[in-house]
KEKE-3310 file (N, C-alpha, C; in steps of 0.2 Angstrom, whole numbers, plus 5000, padded with zeros to 4 digits):
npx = (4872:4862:4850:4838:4826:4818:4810:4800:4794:4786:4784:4793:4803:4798:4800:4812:4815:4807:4815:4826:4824:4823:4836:4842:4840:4843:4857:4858:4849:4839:4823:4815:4799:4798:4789:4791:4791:4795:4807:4816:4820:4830:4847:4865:4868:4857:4856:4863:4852:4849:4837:4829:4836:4843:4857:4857:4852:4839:4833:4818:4806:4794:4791:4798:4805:4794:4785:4798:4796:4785:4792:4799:4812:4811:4819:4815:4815:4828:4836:4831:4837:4849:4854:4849:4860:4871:4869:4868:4883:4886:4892:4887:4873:4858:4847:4833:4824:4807:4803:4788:4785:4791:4802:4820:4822:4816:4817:4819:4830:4840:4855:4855:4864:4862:4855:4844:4837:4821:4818:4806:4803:4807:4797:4784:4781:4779:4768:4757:4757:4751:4738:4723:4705:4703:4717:4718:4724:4739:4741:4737:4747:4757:4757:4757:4771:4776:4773:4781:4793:4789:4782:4766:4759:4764:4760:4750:4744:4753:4746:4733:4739:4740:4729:4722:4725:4726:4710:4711:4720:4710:4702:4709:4716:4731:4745:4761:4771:4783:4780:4779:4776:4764:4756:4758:4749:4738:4734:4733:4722:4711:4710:4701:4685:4676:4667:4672:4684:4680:4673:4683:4694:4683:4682:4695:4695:4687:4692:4702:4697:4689:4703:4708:4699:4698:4691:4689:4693:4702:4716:4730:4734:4723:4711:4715:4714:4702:4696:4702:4696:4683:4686:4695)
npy = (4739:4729:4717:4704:4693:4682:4673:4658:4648:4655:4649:4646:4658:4664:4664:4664:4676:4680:4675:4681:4693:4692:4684:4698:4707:4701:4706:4720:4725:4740:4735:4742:4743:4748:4758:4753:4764:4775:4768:4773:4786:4784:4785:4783:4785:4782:4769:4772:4780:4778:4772:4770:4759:4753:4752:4755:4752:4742:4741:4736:4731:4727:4721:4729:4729:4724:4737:4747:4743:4751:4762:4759:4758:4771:4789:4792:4779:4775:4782:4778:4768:4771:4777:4763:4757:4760:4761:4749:4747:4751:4746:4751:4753:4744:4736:4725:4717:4709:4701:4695:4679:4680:4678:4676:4675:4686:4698:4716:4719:4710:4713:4720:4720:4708:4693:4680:4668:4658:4644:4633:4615:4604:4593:4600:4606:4594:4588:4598:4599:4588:4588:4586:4580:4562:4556:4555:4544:4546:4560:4559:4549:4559:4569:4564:4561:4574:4578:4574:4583:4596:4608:4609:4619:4628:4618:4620:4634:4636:4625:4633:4644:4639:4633:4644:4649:4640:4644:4657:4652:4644:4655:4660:4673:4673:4683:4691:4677:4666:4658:4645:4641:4647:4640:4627:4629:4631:4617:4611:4616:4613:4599:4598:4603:4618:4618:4608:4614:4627:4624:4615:4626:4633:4624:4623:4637:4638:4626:4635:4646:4639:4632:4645:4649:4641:4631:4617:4602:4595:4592:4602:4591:4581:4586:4590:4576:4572:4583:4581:4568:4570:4578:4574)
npz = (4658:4647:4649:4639:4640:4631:4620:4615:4625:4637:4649:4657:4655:4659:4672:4676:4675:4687:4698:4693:4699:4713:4714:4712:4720:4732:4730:4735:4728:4722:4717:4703:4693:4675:4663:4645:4636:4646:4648:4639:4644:4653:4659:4659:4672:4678:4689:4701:4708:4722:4736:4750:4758:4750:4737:4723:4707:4700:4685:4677:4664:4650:4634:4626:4614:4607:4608:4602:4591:4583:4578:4569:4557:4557:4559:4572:4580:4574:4582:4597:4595:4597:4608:4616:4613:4616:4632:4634:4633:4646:4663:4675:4671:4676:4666:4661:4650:4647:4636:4631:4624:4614:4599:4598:4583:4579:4587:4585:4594:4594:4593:4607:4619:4631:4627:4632:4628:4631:4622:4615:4619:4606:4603:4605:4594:4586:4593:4590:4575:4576:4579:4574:4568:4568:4572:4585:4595:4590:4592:4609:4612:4608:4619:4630:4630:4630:4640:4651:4650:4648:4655:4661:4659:4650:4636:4638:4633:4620:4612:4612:4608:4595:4590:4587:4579:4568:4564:4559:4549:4542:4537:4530:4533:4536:4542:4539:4539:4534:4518:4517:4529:4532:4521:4528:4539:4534:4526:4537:4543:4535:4538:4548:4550:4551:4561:4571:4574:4578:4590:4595:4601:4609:4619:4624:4627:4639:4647:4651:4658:4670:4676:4680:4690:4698:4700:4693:4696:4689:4680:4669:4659:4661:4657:4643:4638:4639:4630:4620:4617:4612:4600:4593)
capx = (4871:4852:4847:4835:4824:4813:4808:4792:4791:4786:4785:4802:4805:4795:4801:4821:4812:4806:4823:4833:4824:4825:4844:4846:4838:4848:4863:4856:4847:4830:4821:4810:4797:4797:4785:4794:4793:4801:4815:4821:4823:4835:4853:4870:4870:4851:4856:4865:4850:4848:4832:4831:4840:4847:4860:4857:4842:4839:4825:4814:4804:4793:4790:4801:4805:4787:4784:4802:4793:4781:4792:4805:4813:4811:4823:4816:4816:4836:4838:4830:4841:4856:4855:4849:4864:4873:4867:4866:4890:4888:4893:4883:4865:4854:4841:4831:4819:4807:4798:4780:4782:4796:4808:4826:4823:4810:4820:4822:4835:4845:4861:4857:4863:4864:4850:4843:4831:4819:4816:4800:4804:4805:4792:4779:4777:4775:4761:4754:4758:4745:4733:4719:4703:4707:4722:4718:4730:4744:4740:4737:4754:4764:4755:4760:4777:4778:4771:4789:4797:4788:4778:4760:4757:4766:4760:4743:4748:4755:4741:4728:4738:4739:4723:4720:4731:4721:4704:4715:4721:4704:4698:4715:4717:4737:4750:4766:4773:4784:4774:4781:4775:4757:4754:4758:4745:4730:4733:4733:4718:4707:4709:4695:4678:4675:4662:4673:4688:4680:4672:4689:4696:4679:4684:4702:4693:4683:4697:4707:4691:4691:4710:4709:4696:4701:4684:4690:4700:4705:4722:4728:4733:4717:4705:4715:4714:4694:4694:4703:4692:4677:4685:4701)
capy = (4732:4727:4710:4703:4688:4681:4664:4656:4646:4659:4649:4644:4665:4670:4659:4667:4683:4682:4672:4684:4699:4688:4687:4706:4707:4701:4709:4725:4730:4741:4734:4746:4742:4755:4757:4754:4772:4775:4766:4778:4792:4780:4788:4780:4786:4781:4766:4775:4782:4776:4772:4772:4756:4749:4759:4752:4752:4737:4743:4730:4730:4722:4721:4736:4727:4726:4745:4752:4740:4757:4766:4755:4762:4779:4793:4792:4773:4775:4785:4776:4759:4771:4775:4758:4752:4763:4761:4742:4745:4754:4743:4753:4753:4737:4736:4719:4717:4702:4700:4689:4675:4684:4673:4678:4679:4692:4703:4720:4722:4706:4715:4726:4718:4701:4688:4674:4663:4650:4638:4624:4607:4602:4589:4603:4606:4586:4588:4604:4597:4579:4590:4587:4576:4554:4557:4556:4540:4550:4566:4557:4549:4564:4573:4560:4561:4582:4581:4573:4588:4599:4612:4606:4625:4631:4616:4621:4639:4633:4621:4637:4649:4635:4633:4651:4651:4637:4647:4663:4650:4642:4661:4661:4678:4674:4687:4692:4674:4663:4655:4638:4640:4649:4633:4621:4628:4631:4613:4606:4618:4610:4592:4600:4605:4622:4616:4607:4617:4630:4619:4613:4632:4635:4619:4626:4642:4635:4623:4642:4648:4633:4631:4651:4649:4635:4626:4608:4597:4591:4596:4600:4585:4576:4590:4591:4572:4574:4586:4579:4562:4574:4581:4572)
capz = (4654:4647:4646:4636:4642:4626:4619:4616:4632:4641:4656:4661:4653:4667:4679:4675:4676:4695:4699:4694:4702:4718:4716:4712:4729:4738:4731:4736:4722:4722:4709:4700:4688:4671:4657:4639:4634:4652:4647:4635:4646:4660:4659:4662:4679:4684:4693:4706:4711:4728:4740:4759:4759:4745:4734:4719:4707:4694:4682:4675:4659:4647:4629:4625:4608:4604:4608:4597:4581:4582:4577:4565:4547:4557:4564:4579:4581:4575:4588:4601:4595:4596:4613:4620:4613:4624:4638:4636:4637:4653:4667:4680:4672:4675:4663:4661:4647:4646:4630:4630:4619:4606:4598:4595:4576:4579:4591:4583:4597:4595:4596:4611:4626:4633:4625:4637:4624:4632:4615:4618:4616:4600:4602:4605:4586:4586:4597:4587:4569:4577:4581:4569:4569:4562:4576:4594:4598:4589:4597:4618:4613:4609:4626:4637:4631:4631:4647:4655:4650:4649:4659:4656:4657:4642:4633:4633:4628:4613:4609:4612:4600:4589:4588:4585:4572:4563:4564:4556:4543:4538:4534:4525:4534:4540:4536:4544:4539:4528:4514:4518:4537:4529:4518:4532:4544:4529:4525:4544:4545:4530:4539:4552:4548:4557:4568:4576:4575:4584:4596:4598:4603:4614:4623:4628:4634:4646:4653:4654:4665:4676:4679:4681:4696:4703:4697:4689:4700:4684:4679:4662:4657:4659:4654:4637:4636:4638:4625:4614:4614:4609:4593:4587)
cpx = (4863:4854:4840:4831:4816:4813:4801:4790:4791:4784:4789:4804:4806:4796:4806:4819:4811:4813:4827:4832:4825:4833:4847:4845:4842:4856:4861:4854:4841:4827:4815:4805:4794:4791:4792:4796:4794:4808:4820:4820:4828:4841:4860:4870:4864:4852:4860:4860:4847:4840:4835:4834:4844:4853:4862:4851:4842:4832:4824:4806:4799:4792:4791:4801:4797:4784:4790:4799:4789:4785:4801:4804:4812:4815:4824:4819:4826:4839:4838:4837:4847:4859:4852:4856:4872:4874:4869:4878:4890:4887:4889:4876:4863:4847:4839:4824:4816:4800:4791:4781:4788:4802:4814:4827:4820:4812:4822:4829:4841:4852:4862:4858:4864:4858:4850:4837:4828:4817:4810:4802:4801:4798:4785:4775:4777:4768:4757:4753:4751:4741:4726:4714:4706:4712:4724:4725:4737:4747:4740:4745:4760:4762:4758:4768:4780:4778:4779:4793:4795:4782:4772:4755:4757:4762:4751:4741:4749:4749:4735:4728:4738:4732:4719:4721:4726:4715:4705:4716:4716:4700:4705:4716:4726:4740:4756:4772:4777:4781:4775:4777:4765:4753:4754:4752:4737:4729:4732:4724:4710:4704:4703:4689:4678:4673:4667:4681:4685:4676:4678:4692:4689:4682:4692:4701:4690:4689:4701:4703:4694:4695:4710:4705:4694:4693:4683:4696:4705:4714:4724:4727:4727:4712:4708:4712:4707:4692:4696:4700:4685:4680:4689:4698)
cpy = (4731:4719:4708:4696:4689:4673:4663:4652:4650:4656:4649:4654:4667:4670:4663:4673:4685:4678:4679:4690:4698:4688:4694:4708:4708:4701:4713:4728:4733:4740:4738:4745:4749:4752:4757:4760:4775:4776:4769:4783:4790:4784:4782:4781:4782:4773:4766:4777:4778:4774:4770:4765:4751:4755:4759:4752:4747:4741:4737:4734:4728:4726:4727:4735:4727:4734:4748:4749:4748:4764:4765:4760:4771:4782:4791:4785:4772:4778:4783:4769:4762:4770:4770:4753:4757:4764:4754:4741:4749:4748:4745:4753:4746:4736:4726:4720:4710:4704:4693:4688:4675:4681:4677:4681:4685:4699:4707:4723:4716:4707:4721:4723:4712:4697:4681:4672:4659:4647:4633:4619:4605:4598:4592:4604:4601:4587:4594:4600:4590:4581:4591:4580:4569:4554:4555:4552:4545:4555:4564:4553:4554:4569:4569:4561:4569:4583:4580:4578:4594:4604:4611:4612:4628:4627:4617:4629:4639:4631:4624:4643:4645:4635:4640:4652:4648:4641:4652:4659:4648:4646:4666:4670:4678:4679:4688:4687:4669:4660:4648:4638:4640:4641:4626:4621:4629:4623:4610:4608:4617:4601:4594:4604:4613:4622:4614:4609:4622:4628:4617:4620:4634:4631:4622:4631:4639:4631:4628:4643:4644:4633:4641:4654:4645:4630:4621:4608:4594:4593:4598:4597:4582:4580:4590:4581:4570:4575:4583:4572:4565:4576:4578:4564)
cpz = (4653:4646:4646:4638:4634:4627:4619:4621:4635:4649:4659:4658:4659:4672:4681:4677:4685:4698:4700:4699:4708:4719:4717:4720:4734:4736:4732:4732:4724:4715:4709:4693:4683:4664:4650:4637:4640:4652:4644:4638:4652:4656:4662:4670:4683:4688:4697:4711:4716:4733:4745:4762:4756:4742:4728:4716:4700:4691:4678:4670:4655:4639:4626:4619:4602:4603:4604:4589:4580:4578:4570:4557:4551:4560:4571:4581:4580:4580:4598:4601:4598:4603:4620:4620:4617:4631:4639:4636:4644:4660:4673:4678:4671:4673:4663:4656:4645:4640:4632:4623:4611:4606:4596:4589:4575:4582:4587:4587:4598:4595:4600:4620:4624:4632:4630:4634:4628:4624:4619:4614:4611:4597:4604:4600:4583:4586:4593:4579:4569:4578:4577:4569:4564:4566:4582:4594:4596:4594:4605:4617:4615:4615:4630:4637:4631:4639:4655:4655:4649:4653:4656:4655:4650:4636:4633:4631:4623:4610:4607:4606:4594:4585:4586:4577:4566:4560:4560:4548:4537:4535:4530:4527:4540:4536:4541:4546:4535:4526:4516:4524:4535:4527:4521:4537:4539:4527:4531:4545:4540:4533:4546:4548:4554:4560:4573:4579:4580:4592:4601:4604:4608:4620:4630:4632:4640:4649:4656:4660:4671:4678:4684:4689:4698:4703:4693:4696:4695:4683:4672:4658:4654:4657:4645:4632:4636:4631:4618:4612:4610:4601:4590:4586)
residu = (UNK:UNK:UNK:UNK:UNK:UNK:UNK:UNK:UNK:UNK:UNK:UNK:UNK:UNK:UNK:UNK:UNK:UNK:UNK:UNK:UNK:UNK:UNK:UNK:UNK:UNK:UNK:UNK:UNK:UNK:UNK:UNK:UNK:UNK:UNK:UNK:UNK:UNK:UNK:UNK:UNK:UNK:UNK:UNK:UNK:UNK:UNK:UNK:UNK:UNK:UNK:UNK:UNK:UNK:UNK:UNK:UNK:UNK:UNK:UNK:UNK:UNK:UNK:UNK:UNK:UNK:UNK:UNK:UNK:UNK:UNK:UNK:UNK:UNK:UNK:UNK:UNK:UNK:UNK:UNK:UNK:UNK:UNK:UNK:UNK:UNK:UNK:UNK:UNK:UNK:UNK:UNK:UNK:UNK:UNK:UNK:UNK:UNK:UNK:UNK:UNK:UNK:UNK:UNK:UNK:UNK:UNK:UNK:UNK:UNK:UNK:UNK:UNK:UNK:UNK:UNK:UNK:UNK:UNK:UNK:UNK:UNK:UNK:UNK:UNK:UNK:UNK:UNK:UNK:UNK:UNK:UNK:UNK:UNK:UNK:UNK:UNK:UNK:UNK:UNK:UNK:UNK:UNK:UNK:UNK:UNK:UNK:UNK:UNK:UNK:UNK:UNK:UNK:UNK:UNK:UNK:UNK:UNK:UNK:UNK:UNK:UNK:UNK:UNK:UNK:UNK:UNK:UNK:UNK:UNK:UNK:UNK:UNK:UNK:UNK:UNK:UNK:UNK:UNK:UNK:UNK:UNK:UNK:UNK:UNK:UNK:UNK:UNK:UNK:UNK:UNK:UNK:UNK:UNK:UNK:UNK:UNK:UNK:UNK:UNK:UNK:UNK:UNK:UNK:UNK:UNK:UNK:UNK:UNK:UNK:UNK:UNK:UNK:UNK:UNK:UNK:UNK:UNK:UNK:UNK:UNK:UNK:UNK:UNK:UNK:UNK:UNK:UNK:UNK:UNK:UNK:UNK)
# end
């Protein structure tokens, strides 16, 4: 069996991710961590193979679907998909693959195994859509009301690649998106002036530093709600 752990909350993903390897545990499993290109040489039988006190072996994964896109539209790539989908009816092998970030639509392997999406609350791309100088009240509203529900990690995750996005958008160099989604972020990212669009994105780096070494007492929250009185 494979299963698939994706989704753009990648923090509740990842949360599922050390959970589970914690239950496999203590059903007797040795969990083993593989490279991507690893994983296509595993066998119907390789979780039999045993260690000195388990008798079992879970393999564990990441961005396996990131790495078969290398090789998409090809032979090989068809040969890879055939036998993951193989592998992924065999009741004896335990694969686990967790994708960074990758949503369900995007899954080149979304009919190989057992899919376990995180989704973000919908009132994230509220709070991302408010984000733009003339705003702030808007924008400290719909944080305060994300923050009830959601992880005030992920929520500045999102807020970070959003903002990335914008910086991409204003140099009109987005690609790999529908035109509708393209035209919503060029026009979100003309209501900022660059200056303080990447002021803004400098800003989020440095709260990442800080939080990363433990060097603000602040918390997300209120460091976002700093930054955003400076620029929105």
């Amino acid at each position: 069996m494979i299963t698939i752990i994706c989704g753009e909350d990648v923090v509740s993903s990842r949360k599922y991710l050390v959970d589970l390897k914690s239950d496999l545990k203590k059903k007797g499993f040795y969990i083993q961590e593989i490279s991507a290109q690893d994983t296509l040489e595993l066998t119907v039988g390789s979780s039999d193979t045993a260690s000195l006190f388990n008798d079992k072996t879970a393999f564990f994964t990441s961005n396996l679907d990131k790495y078969l896109k290398k090789f998409s539209r090809s032979e090989k790539g068809k040969r890879y998909i055939g036998k993951l989908n193989l592998l992924a009816e065999s009741k004896k092998l335990h694969l686990v693959d967790w994708e960074d970030g990758v949503s369900f639509y995007n899954l080149k392997l979304k009919k190989t195994g057992s899919i376990k999406e995180f989704k973000p609350d919908a009132n994230i791309f509220k709070l991302l859509d408010c984000c733009y100088p003339g705003n702030l009240k808007s924008f400290l509203s719909q944080l305060g009301i994300l923050k009830e529900t959601s992880d005030e990690q992920f929520i500045f995750i999102m807020l970070n690649r959003h903002i990335r996005t914008l910086i991409l958008a204003s140099n009109n160099i987005l690609s790999g998106m529908p035109p509708w989604q393209k035209y919503k972020l060029v026009g979100q990212a003309k209501k900022w002036s660059i200056e303080k669009l990447l002021g803004f994105y400098e800003g989020l780096h440095k709260i990442d530093i800080s939080l990363k070494s433990g060097g603000s007492y602040r918390g997300i929250k209120e460091s976002l709600d700093i930054l955003s009185c400076f620029y929105l």
